[in-house]
NUDREN-501625 format. One record per residue (C-alpha): residue number from 0; residue in one letter; x, y, z. Coordinates in Angstrom, 2 decimals. Layout:
N
i: NUM | aa: a | X: X | Y: Y | Z: Z
...
This chain:
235
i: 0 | aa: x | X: 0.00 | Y: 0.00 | Z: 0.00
i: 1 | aa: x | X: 1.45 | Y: 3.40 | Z: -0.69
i: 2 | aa: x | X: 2.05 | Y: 6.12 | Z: 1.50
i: 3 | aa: x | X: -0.58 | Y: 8.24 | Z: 1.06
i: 4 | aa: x | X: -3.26 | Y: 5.47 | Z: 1.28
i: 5 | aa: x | X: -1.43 | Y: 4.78 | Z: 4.77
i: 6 | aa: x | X: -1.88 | Y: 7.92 | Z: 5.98
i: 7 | aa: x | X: -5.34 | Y: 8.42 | Z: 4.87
i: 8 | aa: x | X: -6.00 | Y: 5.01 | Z: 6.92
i: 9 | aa: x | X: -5.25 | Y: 6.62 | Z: 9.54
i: 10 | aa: x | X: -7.73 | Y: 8.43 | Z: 12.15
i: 11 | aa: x | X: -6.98 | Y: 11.21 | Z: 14.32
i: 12 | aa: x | X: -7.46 | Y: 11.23 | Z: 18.51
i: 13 | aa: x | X: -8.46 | Y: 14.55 | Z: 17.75
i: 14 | aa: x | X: -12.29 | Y: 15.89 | Z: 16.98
i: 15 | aa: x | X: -13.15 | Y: 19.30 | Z: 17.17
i: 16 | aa: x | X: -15.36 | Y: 21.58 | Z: 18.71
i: 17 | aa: x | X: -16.20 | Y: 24.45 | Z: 16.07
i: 18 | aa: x | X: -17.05 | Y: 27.76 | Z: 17.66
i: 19 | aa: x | X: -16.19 | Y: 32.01 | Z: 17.08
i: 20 | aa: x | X: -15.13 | Y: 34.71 | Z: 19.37
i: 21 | aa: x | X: -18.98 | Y: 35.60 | Z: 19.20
i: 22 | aa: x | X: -19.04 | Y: 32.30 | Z: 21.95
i: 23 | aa: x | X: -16.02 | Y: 31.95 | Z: 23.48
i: 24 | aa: x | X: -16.76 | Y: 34.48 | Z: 26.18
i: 25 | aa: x | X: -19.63 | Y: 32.12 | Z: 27.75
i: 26 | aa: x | X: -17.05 | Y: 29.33 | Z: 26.72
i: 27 | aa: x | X: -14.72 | Y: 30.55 | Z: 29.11
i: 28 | aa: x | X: -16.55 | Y: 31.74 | Z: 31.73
i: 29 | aa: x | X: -18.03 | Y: 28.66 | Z: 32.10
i: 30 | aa: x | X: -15.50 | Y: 26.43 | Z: 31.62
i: 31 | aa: x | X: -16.98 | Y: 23.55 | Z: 29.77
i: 32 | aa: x | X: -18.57 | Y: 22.75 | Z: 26.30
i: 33 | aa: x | X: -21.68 | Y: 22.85 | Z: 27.27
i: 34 | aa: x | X: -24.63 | Y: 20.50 | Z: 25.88
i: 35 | aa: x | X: -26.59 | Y: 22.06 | Z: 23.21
i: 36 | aa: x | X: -29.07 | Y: 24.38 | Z: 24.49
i: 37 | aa: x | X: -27.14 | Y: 26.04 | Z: 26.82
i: 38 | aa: x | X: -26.46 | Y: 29.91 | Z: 27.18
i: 39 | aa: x | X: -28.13 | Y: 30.91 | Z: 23.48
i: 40 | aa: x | X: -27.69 | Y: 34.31 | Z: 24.03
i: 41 | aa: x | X: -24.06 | Y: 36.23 | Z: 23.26
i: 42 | aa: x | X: -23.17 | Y: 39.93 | Z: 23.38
i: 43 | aa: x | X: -21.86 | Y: 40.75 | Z: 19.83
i: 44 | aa: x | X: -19.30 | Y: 43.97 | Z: 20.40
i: 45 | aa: x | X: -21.37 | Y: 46.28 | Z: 17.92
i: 46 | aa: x | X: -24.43 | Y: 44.83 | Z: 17.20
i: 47 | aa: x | X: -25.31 | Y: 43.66 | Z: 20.87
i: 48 | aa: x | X: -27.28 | Y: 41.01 | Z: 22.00
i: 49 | aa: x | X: -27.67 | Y: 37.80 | Z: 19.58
i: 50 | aa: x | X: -30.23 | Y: 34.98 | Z: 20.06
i: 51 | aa: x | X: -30.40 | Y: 31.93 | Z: 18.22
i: 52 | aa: x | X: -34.04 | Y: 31.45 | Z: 16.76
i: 53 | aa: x | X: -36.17 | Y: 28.67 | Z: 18.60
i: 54 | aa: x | X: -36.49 | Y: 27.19 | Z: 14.88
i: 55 | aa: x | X: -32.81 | Y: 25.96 | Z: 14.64
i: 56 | aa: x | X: -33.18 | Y: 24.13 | Z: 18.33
i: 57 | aa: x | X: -33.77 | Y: 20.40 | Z: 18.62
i: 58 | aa: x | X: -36.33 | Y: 19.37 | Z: 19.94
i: 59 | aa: x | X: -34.85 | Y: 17.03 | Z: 22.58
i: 60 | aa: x | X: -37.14 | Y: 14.76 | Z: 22.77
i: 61 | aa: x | X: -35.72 | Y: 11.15 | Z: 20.79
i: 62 | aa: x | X: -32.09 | Y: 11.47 | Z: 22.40
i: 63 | aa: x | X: -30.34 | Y: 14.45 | Z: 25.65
i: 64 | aa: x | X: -28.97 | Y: 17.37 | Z: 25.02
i: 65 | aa: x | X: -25.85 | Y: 16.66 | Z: 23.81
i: 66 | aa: x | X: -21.82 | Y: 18.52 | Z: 22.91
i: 67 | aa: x | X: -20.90 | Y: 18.04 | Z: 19.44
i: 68 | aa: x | X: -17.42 | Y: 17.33 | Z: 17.83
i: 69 | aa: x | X: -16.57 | Y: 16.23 | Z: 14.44
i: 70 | aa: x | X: -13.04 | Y: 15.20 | Z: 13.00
i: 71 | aa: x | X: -12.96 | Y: 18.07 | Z: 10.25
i: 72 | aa: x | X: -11.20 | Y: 21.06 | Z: 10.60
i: 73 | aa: x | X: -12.88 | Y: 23.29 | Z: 8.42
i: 74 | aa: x | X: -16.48 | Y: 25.02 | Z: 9.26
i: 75 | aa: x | X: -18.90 | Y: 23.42 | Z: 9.04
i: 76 | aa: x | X: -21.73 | Y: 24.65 | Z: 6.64
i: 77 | aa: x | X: -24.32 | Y: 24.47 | Z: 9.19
i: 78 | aa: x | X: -23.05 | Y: 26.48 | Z: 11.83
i: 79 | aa: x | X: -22.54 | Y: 29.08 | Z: 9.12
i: 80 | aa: x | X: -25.33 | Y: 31.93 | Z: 9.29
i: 81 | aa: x | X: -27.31 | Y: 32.05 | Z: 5.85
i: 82 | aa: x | X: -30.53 | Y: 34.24 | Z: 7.85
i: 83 | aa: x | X: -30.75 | Y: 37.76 | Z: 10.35
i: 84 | aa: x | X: -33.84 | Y: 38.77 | Z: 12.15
i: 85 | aa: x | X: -33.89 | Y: 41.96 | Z: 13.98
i: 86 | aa: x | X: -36.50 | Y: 41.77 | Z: 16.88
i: 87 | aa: x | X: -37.76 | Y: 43.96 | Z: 19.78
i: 88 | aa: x | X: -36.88 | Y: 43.55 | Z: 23.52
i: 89 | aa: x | X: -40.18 | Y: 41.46 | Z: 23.54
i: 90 | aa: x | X: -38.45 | Y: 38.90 | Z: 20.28
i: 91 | aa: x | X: -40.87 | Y: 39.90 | Z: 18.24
i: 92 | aa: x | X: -39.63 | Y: 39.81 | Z: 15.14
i: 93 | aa: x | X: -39.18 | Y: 42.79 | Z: 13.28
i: 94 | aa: x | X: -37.36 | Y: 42.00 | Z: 9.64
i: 95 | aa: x | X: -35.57 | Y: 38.75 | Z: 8.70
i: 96 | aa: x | X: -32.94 | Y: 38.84 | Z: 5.77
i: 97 | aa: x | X: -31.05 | Y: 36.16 | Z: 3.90
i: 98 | aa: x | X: -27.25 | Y: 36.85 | Z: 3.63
i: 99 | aa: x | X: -24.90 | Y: 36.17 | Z: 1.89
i: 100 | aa: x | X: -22.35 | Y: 33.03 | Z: 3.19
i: 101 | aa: x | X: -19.42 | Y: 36.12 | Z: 3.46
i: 102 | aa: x | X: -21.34 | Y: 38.05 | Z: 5.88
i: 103 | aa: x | X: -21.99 | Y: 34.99 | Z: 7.97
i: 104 | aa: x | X: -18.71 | Y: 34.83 | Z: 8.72
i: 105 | aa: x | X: -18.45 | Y: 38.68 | Z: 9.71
i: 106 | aa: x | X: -21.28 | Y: 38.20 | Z: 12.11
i: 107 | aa: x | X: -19.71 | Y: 35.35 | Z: 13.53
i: 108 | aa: x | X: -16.20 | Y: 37.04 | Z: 14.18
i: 109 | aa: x | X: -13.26 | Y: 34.85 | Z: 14.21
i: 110 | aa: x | X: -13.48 | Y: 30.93 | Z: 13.87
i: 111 | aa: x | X: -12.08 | Y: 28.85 | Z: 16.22
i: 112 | aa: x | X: -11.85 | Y: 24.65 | Z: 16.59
i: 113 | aa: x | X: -10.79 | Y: 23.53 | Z: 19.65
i: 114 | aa: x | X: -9.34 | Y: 19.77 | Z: 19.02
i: 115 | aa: x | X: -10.18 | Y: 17.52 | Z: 22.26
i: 116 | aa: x | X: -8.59 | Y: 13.87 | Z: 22.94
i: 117 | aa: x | X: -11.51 | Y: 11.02 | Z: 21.41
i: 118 | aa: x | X: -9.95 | Y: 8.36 | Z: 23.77
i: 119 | aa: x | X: -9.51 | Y: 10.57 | Z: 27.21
i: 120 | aa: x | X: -13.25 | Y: 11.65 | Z: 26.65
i: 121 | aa: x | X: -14.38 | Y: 8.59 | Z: 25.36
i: 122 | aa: x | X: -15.96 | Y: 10.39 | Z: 22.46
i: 123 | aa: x | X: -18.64 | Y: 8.00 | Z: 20.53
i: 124 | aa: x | X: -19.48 | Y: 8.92 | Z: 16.85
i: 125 | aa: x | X: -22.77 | Y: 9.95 | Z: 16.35
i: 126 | aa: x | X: -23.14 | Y: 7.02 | Z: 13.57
i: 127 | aa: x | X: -23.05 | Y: 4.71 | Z: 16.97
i: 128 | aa: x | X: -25.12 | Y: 6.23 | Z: 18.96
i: 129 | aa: x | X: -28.83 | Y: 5.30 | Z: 18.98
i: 130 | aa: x | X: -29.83 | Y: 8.95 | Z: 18.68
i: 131 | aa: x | X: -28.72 | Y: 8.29 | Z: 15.14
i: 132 | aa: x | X: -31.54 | Y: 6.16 | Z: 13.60
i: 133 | aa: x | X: -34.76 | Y: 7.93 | Z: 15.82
i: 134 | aa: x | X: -36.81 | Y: 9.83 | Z: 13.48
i: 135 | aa: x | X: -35.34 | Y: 13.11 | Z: 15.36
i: 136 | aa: x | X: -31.73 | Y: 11.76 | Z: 14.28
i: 137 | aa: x | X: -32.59 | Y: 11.31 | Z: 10.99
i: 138 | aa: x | X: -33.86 | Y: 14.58 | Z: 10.26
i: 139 | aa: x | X: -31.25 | Y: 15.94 | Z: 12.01
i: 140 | aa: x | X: -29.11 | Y: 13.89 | Z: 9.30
i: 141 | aa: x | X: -30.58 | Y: 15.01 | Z: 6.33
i: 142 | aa: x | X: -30.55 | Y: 19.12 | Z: 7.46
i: 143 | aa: x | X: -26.83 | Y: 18.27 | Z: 7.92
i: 144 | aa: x | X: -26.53 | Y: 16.71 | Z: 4.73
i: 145 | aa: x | X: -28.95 | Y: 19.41 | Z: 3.11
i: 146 | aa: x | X: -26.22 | Y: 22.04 | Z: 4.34
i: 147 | aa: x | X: -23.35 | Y: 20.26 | Z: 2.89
i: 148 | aa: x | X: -22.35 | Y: 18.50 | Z: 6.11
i: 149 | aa: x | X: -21.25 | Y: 14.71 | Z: 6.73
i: 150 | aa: x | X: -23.28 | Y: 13.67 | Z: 9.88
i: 151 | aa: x | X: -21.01 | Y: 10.64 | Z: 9.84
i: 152 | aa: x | X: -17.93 | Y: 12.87 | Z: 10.76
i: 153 | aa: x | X: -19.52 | Y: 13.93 | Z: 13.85
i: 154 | aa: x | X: -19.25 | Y: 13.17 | Z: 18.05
i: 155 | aa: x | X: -20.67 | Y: 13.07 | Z: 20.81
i: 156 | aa: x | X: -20.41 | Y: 13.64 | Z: 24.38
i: 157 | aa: x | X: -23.46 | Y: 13.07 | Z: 26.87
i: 158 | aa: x | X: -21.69 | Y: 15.28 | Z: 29.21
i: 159 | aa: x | X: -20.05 | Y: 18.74 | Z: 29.54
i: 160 | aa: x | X: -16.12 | Y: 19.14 | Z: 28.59
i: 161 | aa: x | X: -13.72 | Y: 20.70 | Z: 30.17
i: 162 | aa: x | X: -11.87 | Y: 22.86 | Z: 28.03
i: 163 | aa: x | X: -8.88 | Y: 23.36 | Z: 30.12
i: 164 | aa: x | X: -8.30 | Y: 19.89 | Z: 28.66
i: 165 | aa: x | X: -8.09 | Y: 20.49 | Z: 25.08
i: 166 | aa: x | X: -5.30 | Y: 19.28 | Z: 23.31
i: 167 | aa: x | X: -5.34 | Y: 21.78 | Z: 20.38
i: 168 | aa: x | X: -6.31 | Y: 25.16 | Z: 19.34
i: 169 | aa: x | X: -7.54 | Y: 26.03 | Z: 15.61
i: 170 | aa: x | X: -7.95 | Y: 30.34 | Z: 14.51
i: 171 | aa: x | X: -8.45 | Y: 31.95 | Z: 11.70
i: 172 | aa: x | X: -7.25 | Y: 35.55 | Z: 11.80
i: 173 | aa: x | X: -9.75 | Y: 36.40 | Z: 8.76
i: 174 | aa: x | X: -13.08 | Y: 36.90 | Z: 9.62
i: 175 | aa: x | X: -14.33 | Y: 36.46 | Z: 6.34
i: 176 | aa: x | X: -12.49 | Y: 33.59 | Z: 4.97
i: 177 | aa: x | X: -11.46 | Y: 31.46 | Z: 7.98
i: 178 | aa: x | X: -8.91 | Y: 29.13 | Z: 7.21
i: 179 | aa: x | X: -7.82 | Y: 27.63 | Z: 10.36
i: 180 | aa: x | X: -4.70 | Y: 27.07 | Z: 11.40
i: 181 | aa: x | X: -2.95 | Y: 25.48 | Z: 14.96
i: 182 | aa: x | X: -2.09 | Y: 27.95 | Z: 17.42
i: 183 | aa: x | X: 0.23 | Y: 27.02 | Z: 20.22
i: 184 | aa: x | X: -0.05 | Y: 30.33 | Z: 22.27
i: 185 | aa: x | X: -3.76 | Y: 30.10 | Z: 21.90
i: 186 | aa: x | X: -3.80 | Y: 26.86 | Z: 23.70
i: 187 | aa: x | X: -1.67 | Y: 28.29 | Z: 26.40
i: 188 | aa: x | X: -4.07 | Y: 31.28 | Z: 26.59
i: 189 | aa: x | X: -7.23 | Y: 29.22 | Z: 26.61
i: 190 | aa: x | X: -5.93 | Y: 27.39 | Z: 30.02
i: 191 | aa: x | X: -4.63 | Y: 29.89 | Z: 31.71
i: 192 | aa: x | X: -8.01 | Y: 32.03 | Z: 30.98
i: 193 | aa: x | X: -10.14 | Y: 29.01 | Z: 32.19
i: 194 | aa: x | X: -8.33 | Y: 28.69 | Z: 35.51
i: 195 | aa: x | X: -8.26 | Y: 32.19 | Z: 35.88
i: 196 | aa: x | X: -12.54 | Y: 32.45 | Z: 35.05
i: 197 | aa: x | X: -12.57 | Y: 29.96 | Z: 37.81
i: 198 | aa: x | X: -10.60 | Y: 32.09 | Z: 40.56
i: 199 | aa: x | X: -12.33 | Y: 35.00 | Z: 39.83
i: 200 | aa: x | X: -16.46 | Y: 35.04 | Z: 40.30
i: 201 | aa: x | X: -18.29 | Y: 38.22 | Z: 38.81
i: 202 | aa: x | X: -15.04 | Y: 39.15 | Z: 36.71
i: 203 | aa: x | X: -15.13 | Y: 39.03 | Z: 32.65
i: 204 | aa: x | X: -11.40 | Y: 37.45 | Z: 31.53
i: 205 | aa: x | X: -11.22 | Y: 39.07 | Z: 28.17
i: 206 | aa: x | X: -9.19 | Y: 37.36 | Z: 25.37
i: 207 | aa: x | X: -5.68 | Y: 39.28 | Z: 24.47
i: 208 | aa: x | X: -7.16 | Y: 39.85 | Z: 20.71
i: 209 | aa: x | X: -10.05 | Y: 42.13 | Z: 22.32
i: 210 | aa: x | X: -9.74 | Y: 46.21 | Z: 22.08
i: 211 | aa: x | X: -10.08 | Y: 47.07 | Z: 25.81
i: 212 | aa: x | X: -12.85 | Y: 49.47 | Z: 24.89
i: 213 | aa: x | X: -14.81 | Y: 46.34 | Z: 23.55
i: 214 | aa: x | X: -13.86 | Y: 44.22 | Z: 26.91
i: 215 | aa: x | X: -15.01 | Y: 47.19 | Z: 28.55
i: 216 | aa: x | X: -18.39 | Y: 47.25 | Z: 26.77
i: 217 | aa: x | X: -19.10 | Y: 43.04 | Z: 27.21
i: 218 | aa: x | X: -18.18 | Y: 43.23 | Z: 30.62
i: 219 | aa: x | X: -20.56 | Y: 46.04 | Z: 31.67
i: 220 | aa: x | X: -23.51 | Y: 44.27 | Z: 29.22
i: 221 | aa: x | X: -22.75 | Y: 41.59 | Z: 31.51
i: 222 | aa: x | X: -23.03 | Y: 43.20 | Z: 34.58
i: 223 | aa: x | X: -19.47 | Y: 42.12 | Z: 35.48
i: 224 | aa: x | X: -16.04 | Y: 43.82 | Z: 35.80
i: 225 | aa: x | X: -12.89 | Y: 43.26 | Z: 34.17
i: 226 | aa: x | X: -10.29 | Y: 40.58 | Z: 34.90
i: 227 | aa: x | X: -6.51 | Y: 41.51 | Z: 34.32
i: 228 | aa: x | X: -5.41 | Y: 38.98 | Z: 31.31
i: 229 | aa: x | X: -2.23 | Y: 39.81 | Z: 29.39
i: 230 | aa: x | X: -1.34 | Y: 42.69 | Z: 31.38
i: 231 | aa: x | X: -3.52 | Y: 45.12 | Z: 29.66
i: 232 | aa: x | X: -6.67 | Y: 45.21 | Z: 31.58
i: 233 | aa: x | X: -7.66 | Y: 46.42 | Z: 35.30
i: 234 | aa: x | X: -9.51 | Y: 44.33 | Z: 37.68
């Protein structure tokens, strides 16, 4: 067999987690990947608060709430934003707009993957669980599928993960095209912002990229002050 079939034999320990810095803040304040369904709503630094329509939630009723990995490293389609709706305080909606795939991504901010360890988690596909074939699975499937997704490449976790033990760290730098690459000092960052989230109750640990103007703003959306991280913000 030649080389290249060899290595494409081969399967990673690693599956991934795909999120943006529109989540990460609830990421690492709360110190896990969460199950689906929890903490829907994000402060975005301009446009402000972001819900995710009841329409895209599952209905949780064939299988748990569940935290979802796959082995691929690029986006995946569905988690890319193809719809807006701008509502009142109340949620009533107000306008809804199709965009463009592009301005998806600029909603979304910068992509991140963060790679976790299959065997220390004791990760199970989703093609072995028995959420798979229930008639919620299945349509689940097929949305994927409709997207442009492979269902098959996915994980699953019945319980939260702690994200102080991920292994690796994917960014993109470009909002708009994300191509993700490993980041070392990202990984270093993401632990040492977890344990310090921990220490510090009521305190917003901002990531180095943000402004400290925008910091400034989440925290006080939040009701919360701001954590020193990097050396460039006050407590």
């Amino acid at each position: 067999m030649g080389q290249a079939k060899i290595k494409a034999g081969r399967q990673s320990d690693v599956a991934y987690h795909h999120t943006s810095s529109l989540y990460t803040n609830l990421i690492w304040m709360s110190g896990y990947i969460d199950l689906e369904g929890t903490n829907r709503e994000v402060i975005h630094p301009k446009i402000g608060k972001i819900r995710s329509p009841l329409s895209l939630r599952r209905g949780v009723q064939d299988f748990p709430r569940l935290a979802w990995f796959t082995r691929r490293v690029d986006v995946p389609k569905c988690l890319i934003l193809s719809q807006v709706s701008f509502a009142k305080d109340d949620g009533s909606i107000v306008q809804t707009l199709q965009i463009p795939e592009l301005v998806g991504h600029g909603i979304a901010l910068n992509r991140f993957a963060l790679g976790f360890s299959i065997s220390e988690h004791k990760l199970v596909p989703w093609n072995e669980y028995y959420g798979y074939t229930t008639a919620e699975g299945r349509a689940l499937n097929e949305s994927a599928r409709d997207f442009g997704d492979n269902p098959d490449d996915w994980l699953i976790s019945e319980t939260p993960i702690d994200v102080a033990t991920a292994v690796e760290v994917r960014l993109s730098l470009n909002i708009y095209e994300p191509n993700l690459k490993k980041s070392e000092a990202y990984l270093h960052d993401i632990k040492k912002m977890v344990q310090l989230c921990r220490e510090k109750t009521g305190v917003y640990i901002p990531p180095s990229w943000l402004k400290v103007e925008q910091a400034e703003r989440l925290a006080q959306s939040m009701g919360l002050s701001v954590g020193d991280f990097g050396g460039r913000f006050k407590g």
